[in-house]
C-alpha positions as CSV (number, residue, x, y, z in Angstrom):
1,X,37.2,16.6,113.3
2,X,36.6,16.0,109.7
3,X,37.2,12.0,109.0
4,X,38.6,11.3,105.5
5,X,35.7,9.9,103.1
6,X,35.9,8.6,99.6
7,X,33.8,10.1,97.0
8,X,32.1,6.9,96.5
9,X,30.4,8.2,99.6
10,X,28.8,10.9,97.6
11,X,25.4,10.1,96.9
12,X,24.9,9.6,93.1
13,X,28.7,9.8,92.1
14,X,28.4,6.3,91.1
15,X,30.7,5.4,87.6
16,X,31.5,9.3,87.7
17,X,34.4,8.9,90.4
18,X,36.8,7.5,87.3
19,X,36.3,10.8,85.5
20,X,36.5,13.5,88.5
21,X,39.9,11.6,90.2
22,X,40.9,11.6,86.5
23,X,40.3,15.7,87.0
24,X,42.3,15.8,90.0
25,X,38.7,16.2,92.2
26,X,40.3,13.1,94.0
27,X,38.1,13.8,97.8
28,X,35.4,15.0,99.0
29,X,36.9,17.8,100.3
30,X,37.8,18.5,96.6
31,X,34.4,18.3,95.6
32,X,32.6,20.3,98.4
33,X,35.0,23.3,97.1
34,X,34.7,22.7,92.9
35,X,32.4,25.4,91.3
36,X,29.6,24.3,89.1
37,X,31.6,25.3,86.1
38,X,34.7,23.4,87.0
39,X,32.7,20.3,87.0
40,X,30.0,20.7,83.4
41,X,33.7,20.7,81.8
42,X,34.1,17.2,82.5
43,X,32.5,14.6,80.3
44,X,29.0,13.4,80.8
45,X,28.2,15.7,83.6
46,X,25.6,18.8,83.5
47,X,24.7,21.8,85.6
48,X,21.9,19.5,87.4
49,X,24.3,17.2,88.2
50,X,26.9,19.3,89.1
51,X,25.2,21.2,91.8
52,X,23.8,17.7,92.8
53,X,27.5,16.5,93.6
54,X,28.7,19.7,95.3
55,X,25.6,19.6,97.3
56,X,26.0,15.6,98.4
57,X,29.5,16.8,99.1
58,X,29.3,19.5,101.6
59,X,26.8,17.8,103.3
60,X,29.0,15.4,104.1
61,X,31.5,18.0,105.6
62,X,29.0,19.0,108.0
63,X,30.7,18.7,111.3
64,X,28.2,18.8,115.0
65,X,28.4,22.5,116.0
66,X,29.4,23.4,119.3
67,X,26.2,23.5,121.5
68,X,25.1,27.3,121.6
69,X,21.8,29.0,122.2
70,X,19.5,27.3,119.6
71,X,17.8,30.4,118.1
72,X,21.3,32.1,117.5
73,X,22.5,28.4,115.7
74,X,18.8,28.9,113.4
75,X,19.4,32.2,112.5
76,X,23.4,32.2,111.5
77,X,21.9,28.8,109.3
78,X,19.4,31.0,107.4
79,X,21.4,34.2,106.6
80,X,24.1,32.1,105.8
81,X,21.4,29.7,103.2
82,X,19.7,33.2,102.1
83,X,23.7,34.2,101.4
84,X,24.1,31.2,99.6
85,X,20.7,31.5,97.6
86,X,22.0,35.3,96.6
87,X,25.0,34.1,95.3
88,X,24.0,31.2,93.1
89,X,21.3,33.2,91.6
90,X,23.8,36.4,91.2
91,X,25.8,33.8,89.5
92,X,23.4,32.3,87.4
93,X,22.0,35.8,86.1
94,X,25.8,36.9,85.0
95,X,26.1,33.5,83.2
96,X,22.9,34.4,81.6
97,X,24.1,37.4,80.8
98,X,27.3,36.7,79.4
99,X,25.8,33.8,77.4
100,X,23.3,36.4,75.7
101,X,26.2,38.8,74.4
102,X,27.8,35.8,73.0
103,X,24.4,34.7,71.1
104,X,22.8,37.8,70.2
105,X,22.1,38.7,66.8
106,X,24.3,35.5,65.6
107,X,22.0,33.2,62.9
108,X,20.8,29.8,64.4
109,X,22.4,26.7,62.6
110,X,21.1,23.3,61.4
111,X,20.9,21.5,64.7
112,X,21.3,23.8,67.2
113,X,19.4,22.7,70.5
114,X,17.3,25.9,71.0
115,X,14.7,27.5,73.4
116,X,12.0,29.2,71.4
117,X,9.3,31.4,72.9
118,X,6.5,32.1,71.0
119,X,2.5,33.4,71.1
120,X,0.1,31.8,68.8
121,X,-3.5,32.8,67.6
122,X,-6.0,32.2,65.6
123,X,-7.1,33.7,62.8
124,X,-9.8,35.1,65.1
125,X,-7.2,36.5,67.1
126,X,-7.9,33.7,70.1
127,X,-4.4,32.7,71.9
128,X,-4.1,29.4,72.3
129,X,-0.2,28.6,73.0
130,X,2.1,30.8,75.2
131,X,5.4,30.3,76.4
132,X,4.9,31.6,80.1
133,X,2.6,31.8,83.2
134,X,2.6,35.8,83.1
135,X,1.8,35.9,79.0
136,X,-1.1,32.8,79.7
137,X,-2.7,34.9,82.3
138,X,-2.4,38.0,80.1
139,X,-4.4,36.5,77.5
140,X,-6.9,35.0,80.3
141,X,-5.8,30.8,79.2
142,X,-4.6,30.3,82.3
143,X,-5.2,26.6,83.7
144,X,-3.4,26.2,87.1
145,X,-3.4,22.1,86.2
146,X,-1.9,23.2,82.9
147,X,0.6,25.2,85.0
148,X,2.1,22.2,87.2
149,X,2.2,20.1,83.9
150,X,4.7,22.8,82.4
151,X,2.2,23.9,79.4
152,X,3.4,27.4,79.7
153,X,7.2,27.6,78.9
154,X,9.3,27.6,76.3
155,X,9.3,24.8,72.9
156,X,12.6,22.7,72.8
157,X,13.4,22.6,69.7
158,X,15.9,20.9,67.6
159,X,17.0,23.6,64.0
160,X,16.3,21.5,60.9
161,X,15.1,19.0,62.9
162,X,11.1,17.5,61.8
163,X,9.0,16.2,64.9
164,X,9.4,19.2,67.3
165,X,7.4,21.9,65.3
166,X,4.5,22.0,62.4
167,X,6.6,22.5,58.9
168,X,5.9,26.3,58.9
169,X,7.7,27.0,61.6
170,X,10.5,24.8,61.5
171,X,11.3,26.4,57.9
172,X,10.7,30.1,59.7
173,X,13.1,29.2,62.8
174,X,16.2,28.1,60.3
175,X,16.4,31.7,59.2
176,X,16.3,33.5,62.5
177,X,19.3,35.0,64.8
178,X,19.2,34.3,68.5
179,X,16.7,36.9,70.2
180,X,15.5,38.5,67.1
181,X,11.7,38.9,67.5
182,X,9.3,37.5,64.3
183,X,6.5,37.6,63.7
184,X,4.9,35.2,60.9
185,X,1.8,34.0,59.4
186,X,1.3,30.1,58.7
187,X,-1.1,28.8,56.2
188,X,-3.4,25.5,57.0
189,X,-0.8,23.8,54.8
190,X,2.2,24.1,56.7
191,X,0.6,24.2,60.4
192,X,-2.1,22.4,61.2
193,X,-3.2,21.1,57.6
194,X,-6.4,21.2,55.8
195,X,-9.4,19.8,57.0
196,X,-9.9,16.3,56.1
197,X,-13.4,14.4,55.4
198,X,-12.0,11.0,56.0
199,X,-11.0,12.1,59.7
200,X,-15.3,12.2,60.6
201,X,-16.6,8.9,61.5
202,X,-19.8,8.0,62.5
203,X,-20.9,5.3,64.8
204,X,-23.8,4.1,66.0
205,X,-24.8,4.7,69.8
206,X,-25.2,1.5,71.0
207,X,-21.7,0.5,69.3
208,X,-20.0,4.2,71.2
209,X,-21.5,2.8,74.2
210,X,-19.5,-0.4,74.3
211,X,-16.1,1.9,73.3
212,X,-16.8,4.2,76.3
213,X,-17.5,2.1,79.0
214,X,-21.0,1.4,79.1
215,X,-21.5,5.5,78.6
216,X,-23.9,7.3,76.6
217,X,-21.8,9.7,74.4
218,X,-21.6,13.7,75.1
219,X,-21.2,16.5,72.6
220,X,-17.8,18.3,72.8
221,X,-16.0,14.9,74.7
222,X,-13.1,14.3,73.6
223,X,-12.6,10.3,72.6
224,X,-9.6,8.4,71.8
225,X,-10.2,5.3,69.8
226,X,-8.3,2.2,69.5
227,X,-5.8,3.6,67.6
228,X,-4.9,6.3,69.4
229,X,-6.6,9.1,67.6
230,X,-8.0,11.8,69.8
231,X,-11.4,13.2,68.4
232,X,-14.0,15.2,69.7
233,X,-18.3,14.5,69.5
234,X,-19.5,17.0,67.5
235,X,-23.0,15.7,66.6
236,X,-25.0,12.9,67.9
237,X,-28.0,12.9,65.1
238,X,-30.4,10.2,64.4
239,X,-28.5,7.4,66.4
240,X,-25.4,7.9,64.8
241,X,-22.1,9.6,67.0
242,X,-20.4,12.1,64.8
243,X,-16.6,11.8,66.0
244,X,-14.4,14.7,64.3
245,X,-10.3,13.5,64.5
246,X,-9.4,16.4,62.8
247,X,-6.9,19.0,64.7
248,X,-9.4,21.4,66.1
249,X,-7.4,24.2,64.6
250,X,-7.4,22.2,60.9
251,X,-8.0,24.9,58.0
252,X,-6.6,28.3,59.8
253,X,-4.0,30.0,59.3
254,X,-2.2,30.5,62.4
255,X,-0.2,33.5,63.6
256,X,2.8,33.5,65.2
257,X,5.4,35.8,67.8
258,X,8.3,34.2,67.9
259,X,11.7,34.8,69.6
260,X,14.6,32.7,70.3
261,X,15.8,33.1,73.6
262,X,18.4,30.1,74.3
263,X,20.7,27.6,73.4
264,X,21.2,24.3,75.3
265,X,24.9,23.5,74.9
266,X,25.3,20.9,77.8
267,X,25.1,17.4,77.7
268,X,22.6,16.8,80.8
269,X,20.9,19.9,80.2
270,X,19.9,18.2,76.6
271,X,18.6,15.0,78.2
272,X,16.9,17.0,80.4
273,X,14.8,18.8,78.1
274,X,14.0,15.7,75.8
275,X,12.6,14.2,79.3
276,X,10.5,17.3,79.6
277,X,9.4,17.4,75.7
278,X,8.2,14.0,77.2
279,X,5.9,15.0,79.7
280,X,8.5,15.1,82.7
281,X,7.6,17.8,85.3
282,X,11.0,20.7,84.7
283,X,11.3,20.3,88.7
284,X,11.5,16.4,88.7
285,X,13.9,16.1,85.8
286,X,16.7,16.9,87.2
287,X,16.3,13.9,89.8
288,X,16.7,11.7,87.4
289,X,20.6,10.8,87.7
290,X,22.4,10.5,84.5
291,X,25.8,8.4,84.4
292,X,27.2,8.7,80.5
293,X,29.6,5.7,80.0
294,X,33.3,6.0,77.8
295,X,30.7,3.0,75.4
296,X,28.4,5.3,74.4
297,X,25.6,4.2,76.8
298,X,23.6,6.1,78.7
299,X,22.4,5.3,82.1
300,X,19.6,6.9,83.8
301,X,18.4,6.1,87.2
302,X,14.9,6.5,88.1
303,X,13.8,8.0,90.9
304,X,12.1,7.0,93.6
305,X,8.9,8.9,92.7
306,X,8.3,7.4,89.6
307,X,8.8,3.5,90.4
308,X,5.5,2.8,90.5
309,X,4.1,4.5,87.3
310,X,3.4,2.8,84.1
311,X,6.6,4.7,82.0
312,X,6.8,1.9,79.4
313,X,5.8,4.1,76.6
314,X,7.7,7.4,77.8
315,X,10.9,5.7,78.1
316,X,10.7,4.1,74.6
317,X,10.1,7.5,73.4
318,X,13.2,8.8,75.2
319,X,15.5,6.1,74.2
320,X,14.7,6.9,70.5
321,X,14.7,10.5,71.1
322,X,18.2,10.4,72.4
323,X,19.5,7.6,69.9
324,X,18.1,9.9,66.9
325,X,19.4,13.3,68.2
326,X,22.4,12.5,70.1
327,X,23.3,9.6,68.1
328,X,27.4,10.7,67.7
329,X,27.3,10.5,72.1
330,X,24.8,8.3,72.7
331,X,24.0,4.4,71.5
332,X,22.2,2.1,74.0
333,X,20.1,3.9,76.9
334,X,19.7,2.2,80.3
335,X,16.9,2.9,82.5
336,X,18.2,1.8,86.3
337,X,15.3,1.0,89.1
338,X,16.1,0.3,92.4
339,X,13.7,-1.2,94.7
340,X,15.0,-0.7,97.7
341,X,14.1,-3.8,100.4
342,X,11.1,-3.3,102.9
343,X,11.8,-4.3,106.3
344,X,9.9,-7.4,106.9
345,X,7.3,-7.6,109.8
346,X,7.6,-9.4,112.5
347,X,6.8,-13.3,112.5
348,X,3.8,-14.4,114.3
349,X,6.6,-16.3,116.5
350,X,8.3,-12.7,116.5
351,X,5.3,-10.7,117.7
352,X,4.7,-12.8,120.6
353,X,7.9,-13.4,122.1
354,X,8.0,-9.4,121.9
355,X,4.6,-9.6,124.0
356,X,6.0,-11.7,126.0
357,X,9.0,-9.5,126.5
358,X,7.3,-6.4,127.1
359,X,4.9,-8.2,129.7
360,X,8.2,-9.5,131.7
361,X,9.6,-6.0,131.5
362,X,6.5,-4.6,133.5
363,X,6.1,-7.1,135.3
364,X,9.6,-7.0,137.0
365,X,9.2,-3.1,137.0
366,X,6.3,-3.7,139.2
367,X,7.2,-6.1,141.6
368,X,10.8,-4.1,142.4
369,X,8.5,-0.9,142.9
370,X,6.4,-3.4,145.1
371,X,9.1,-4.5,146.8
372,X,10.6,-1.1,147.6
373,X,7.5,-0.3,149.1
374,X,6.7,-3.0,151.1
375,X,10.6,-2.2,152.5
376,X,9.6,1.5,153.4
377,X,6.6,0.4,154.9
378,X,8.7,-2.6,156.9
379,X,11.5,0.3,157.9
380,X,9.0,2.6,159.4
């Protein structure tokens, strides 16, 4: 029997129920049974949350199976979760598909939210930025700590927009169709600028040794002073510490394979990515859950995972990000915690009562197998 539930019930729905009654989505039945598309129509929710929803929902249609032989029960579950699997992923790879005729050879515009791919060497031919895990191993940069941070995929990038690439490329990029393949050559100008004498400071040892912690200084570490600027040691000569805050790739041209290779057209899908431009693992974006109110204000509830880690400066970032680029749909951002309460330990009153208890229980457990003995013995 499947007892009737309100979709409050569904984990995450939250302020979201107003807009998917409005819909006619008015149960969870309802919901179990919308398609992804059905739901990214509605306002303020994405694919992530979509398939969040749908998920919450059918898991909450689960009814206790009859009781049949156990290994029969576990494999009907996984053909039928490989089935699923097939089918989302046959559906994903049409929507790709379709979404690519539609873009294809049709000129980016002035700010279009865009996926660009892209190769970049030096003038020596080193590569030192790729968009994937296959090309970084190709090219022998492969860093598997790199890897779990996301370094290898695709630049989110905003058309028109400063802040996302160096000048050279942002100008290349306006004048591009979707999947069209460039290649381009930036001067030091326009990429990583000229190298600059006032960016070399020199500081004595003994003063480097109070910045770093009580550490003598090592050439080629990298050092961030109290301003933020990242540097690199690149002499230590007569006492003094030669720190170089110059982009390592200052004075070179830079070369460049581009190709554009998406566009982001939904609204959690865009939030998404700024979280990732932020340093947001791809796979723990989506668990952030985003409610977008009828104000203009955007909620986003943190997850679990990340309570307990310093995002002061991340979430600033965001807000502004968001308030910049999505200013027309977005005004004030809310970041939601939830500290769920701990179940408090037991009293000192509580733990030895609950001693005491347990002592009675065996006690009496004892004595009535004592008893029944003594009565067999007695009997016989």
């Amino acid at each position: 029997m499947v007892f009737s539930m309100n979709l409050e019930e569904v984990k995450g729905v939250g302020k979201k129920q107003d807009v998917l009654i409005e819909a006619g989505i008015d149960s969870v039945e309802k919901l179990a049974n919308a398609s992804v598309e059905d739901l990214t129509q509605l306002k303020g929710i994405g694919k992530a949350t979509a398939e969040k929803f749908i998920s919450s929902a059918k898991e909450l249609l689960i009814e206790p199976k009859e009781p049949t032989i156990e290994s029969d029960d576990s494999v009907l579950d996984e053909s039928s979760e490989e089935a699923e699997k097939a089918k989302k992923e046959e559906e994903e790879a049409k929507k790709l598909e379709e979404k690519k005729k539609k873009l294809e050879g049709k000129k980016v515009e002035d700010g279009d939210f865009v996926l660009l791919k892209m190769t970049a060497r030096t003038q020596k031919g080193k590569v030192f930025r790729v968009s994937s895990e296959e090309d970084a191993k190709k090219a022998g940069i492969f860093e598997e700590e790199k890897a779990n941070q996301g370094y290898y995929t695709p630049e989110f990038v905003i058309v028109g927009k400063p802040g996302f690439l160096n000048e050279g490329l942002t100008e290349t990029i306006k004048d591009m169709n979707y999947f069209q393949k460039k290649s381009v050559k930036i001067p030091p100008t326009k990429a990583f600028g000229k190298r600059d004498p006032q960016k070399i400071e020199r500081i004595g040892i003994a003063k480097f040794r109070k910045l770093n912690d009580g550490k003598n200084p090592e050439y080629g570490q990298d050092f961030t002073n109290k301003k933020g600027q990242k540097g690199v040691i690149t002499n230590i000569l007569q006492g003094k510490v030669i720190i170089d805050y110059n982009s390592p790739l200052a004075g070179m041209s830079i070369d460049y394979n581009l190709e554009i290779i998406d566009r982001i057209e939904e609204f959690n899908e865009k939030i998404d990515y700024f979280m990732i431009s932020k340093g947001i693992p791809q796979e723990s974006a989506s668990e952030f859950i985003v409610n977008h109110l009828e104000d203009k204000t955007l909620e986003i509830i943190v997850p679990k995972m990340f309570l307990f880690q310093n995002l002061t400066y991340l979430k600033f970032g965001l807000a502004m990000d968001l308030q910049t680029h999505m200013g027309d749909e977005i005004e004030d951002v809310k970041f939601i915690e939830v500290y769920e309460k701990m179940p408090a330990p037991p009293t000192p009153a509580e733990s030895v009562m609950q001693k005491v208890d347990e002592y009675n229980k065996e006690h009496d457990h004892n004595h009535d197998h004592n008893h029944d003995h003594d009565t067999e013995e007695n009997k016989s």
